[in-house]
C-alpha positions in Angstrom: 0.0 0.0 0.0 1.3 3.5 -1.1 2.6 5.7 1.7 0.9 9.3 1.7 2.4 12.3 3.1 -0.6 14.4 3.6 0.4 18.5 4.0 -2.5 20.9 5.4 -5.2 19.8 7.1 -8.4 22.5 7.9 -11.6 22.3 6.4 -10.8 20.6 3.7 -7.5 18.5 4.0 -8.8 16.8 7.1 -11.6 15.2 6.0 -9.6 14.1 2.8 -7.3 12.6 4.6 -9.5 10.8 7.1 -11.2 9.3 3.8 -7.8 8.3 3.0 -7.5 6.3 5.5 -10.8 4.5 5.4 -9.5 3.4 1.8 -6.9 1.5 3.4 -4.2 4.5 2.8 -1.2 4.6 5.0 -0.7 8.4 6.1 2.0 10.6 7.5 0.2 14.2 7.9 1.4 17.4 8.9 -0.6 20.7 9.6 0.6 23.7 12.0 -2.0 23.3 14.1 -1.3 20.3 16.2 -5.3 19.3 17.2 -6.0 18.9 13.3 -3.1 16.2 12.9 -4.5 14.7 16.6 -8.1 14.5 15.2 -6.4 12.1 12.2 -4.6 9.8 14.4 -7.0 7.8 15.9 -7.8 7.2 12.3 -4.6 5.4 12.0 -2.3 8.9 10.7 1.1 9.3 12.3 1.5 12.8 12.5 5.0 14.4 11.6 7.1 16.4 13.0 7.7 18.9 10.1 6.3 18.9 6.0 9.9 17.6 5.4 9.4 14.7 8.0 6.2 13.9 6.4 7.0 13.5 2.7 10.3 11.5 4.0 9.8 8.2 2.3 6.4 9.2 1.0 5.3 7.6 -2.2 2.9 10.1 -2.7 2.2 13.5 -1.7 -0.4 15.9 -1.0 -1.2 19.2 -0.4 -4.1 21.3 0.7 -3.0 24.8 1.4 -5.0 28.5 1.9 -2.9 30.0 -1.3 0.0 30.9 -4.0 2.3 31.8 -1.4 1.7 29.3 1.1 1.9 26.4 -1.8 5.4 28.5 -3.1 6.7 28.8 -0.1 6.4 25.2 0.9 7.7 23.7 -2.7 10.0 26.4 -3.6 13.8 27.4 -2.7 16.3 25.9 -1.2 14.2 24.5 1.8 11.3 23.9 -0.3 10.4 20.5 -0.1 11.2 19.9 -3.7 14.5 19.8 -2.7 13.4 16.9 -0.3 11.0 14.8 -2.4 12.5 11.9 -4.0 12.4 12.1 -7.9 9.4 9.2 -9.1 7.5 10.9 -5.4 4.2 11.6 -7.1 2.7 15.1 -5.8 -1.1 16.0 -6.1 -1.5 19.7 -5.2 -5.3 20.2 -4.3 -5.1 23.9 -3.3 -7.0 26.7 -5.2 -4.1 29.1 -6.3 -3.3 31.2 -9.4 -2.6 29.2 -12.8 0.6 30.8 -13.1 1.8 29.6 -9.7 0.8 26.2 -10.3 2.4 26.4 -13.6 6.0 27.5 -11.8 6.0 24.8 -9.2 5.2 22.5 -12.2 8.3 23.4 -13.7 10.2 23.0 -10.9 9.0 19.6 -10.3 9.7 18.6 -13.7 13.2 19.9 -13.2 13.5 17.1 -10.2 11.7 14.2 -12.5 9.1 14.7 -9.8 5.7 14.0 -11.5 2.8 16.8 -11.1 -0.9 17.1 -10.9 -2.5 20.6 -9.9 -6.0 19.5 -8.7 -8.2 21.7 -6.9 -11.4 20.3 -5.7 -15.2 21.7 -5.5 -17.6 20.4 -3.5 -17.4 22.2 -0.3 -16.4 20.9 3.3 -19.8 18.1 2.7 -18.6 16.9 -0.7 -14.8 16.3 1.5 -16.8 14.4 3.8 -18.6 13.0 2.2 -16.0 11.9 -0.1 -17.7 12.9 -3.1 -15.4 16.1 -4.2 -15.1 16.5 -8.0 -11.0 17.2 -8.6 -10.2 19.5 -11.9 -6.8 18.3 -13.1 -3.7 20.0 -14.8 -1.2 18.0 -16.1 -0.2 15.1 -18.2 -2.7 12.4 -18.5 -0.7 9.3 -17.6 0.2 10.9 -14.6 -3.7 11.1 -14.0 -4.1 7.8 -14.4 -1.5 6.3 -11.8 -3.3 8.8 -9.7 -7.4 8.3 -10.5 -7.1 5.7 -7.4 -6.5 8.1 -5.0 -8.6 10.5 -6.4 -11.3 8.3 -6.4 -10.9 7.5 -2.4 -11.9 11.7 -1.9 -14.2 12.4 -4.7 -16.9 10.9 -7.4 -15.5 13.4 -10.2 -12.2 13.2 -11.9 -11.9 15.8 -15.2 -8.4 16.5 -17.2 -9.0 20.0 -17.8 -5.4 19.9 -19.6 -2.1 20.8 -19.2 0.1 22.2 -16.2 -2.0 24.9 -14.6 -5.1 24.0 -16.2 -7.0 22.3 -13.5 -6.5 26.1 -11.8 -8.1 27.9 -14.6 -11.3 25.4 -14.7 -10.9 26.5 -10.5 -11.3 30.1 -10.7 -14.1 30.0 -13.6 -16.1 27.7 -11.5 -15.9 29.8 -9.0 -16.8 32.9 -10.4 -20.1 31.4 -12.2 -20.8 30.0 -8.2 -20.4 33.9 -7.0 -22.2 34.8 -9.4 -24.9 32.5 -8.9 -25.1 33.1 -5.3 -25.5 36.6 -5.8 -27.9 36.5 -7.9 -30.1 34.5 -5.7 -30.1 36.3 -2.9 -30.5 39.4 -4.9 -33.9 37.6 -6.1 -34.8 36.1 -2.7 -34.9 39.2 -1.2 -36.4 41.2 -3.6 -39.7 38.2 -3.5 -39.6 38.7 0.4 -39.6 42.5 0.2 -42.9 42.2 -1.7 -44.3 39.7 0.7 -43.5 36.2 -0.9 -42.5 33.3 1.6 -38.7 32.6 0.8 -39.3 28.9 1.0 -41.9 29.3 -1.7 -40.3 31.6 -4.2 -37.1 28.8 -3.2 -39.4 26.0 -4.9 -40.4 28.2 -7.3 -37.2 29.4 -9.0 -35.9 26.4 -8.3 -38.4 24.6 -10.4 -38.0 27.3 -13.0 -35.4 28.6 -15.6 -34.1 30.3 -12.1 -32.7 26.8 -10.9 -29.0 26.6 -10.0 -26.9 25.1 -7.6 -27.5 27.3 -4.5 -31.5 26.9 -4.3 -30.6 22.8 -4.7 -28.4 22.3 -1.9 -27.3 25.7 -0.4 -30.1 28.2 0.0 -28.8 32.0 1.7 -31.8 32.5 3.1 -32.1 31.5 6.8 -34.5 28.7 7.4 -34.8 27.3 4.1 -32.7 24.7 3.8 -31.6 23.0 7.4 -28.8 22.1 6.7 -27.2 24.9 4.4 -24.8 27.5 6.5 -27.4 30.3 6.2 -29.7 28.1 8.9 -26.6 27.8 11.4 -25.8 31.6 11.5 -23.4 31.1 8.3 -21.1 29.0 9.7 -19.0 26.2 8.1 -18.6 25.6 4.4 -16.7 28.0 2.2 -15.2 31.4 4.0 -16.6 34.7 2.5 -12.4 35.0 2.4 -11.4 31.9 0.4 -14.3 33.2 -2.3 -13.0 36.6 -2.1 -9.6 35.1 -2.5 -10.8 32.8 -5.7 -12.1 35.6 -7.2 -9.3 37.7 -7.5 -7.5 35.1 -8.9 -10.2 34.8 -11.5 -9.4 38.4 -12.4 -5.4 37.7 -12.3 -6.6 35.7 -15.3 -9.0 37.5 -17.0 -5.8 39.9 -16.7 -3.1 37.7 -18.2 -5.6 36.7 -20.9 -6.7 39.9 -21.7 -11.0 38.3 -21.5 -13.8 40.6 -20.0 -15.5 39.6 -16.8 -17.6 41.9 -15.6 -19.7 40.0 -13.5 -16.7 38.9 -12.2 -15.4 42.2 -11.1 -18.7 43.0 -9.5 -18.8 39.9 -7.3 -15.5 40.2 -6.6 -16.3 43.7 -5.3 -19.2 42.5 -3.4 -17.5 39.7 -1.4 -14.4 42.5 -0.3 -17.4 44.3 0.8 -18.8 41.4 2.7 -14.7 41.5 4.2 -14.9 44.9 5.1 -17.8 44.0 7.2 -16.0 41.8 9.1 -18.0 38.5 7.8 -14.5 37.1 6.5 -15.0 34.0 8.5 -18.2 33.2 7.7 -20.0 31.3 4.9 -19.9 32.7 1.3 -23.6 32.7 1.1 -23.5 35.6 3.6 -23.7 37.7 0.7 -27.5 37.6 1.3 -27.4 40.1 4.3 -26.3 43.0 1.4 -29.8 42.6 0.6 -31.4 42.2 3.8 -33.9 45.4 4.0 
């Protein structure tokens, strides 16, 4: 059985890992905060005492961090841990960053016959429980395969977007269409409750209707709608207002490099620094609804 060194575990990377594990996965995991690596161990995890003591020996490795810099920082430079990993090591790196990062650790991989994958997931802190993530690859396509195993231990959906970097750029768009989409319905929720509709009706209603999207399926903003969406426990849990203010900006580093237009994209990247500003960084990203509340 392949040895996993498994690097950053919060919302995320935890639960990941402890679906690792239930595949029969043997794990060495790191994180900075000691409690997330004791939550893994009576999984079976041994907990490291540093990323370089984790990936020692490691078949495979991988990472879950908050950003670019944190995923540089680790890989990069003379302590980076590319300088540690054995060549052959395989390395899956599951954070959300910007292509162009992705694309320079790549290289720097390649450099060291280490093979690649950029694969950031969707599917929330449920889907990572749940084990039913969908993982958006960049990289070569027989390295996906010798990978798909693993993959398939943490999530239902595997896609090879394309080359080194690409499974970022699928990323950001995603998430700029979910903004956007979340937005939109609570715009539209509030306006129906402002002229005396019943948000769980005009919910069925729209969801029913050409208005059906992701967020009145599984993850209404309005309070009370949906039980178990973050909007009915104060916003809390699932995907911070920061990591989708974060994502967006990266879709715009994009659009920038790539000279596209993305309006919508600007505004609900203006929206959610908003939403920071207001100090509801921590909180769900379908806290945007409260912009609207009257």
């Amino acid at each position: 059985m392949k040895q996993i060194a498994f690097i950053g575990l919060g919302h995320m990377g935890a639960p990941m890992a402890a679906n690792l594990l239930k595949a029969g996965y043997l794990l060495r995991v790191f994180d900075l905060v000691q409690s997330a690596m004791d939550g893994l161990v009576p999984l079976g995890a041994n907990a490291a005492r540093s990323a370089h003591d984790a990936v020692d020996g490691a078949d495979v490795v991988i990472t879950m961090l908050p950003a670019s810099v944190h995923v540089e920082g680790l890989y990069l430079g003379d302590e980076g841990l590319l300088k540690h990993i054995a060549p052959g090591t395989l390395v899956l790196e599951c954070s959300t960053i910007a292509p162009n990062s992705a694309r320079k650790v790549h290289h720097a991989a390649a450099e060291r016959n280490i093979p690649m994958l950029d694969a950031p997931v969707s599917g929330g802190t449920g889907g990572a429980i749940a084990g039913t993530l969908t993982f958006m690859v960049g990289g070569d396509a027989t390295v996906l395969e010798k990978a798909r195993p693993i993959f398939s231990a943490m999530g239902r959906n595997i896609f090879h977007a394309g080359g080194d970097g690409a499974g970022q750029v699928a990323k950001v768009c995603n998430n700029q269409l979910l903004a956007i989409l979340m937005i939109g319905t609570a715009e539209s929720l509030a306006l129906g409750v402002a002229n005396g509709l019943d948000p769980v009706v005009l919910s069925e209603i729209m969801r029913r209707s050409s208005g059906g999207n992701w967020a009145l399926e599984v993850y209404n903003p309005w309070p009370g709608v949906m039980e178990n969406a973050p909007a009915s426990r104060g916003y809390n849990g699932g995907f911070m207002t920061s990591l989708m203010a974060k994502d967006l900006g990266l879709a715009q580093e994009a659009a920038q490099v790539s000279g596209s237009s993305t309006p919508l994209g600007g505004l609900a990247l203006s929206l959610y620094r908003l939403l920071l500003k207001q100090g509801y960084g921590e909180k769900d990203f379908s806290v945007v609804q409260k912009l609207f509340d009257h």
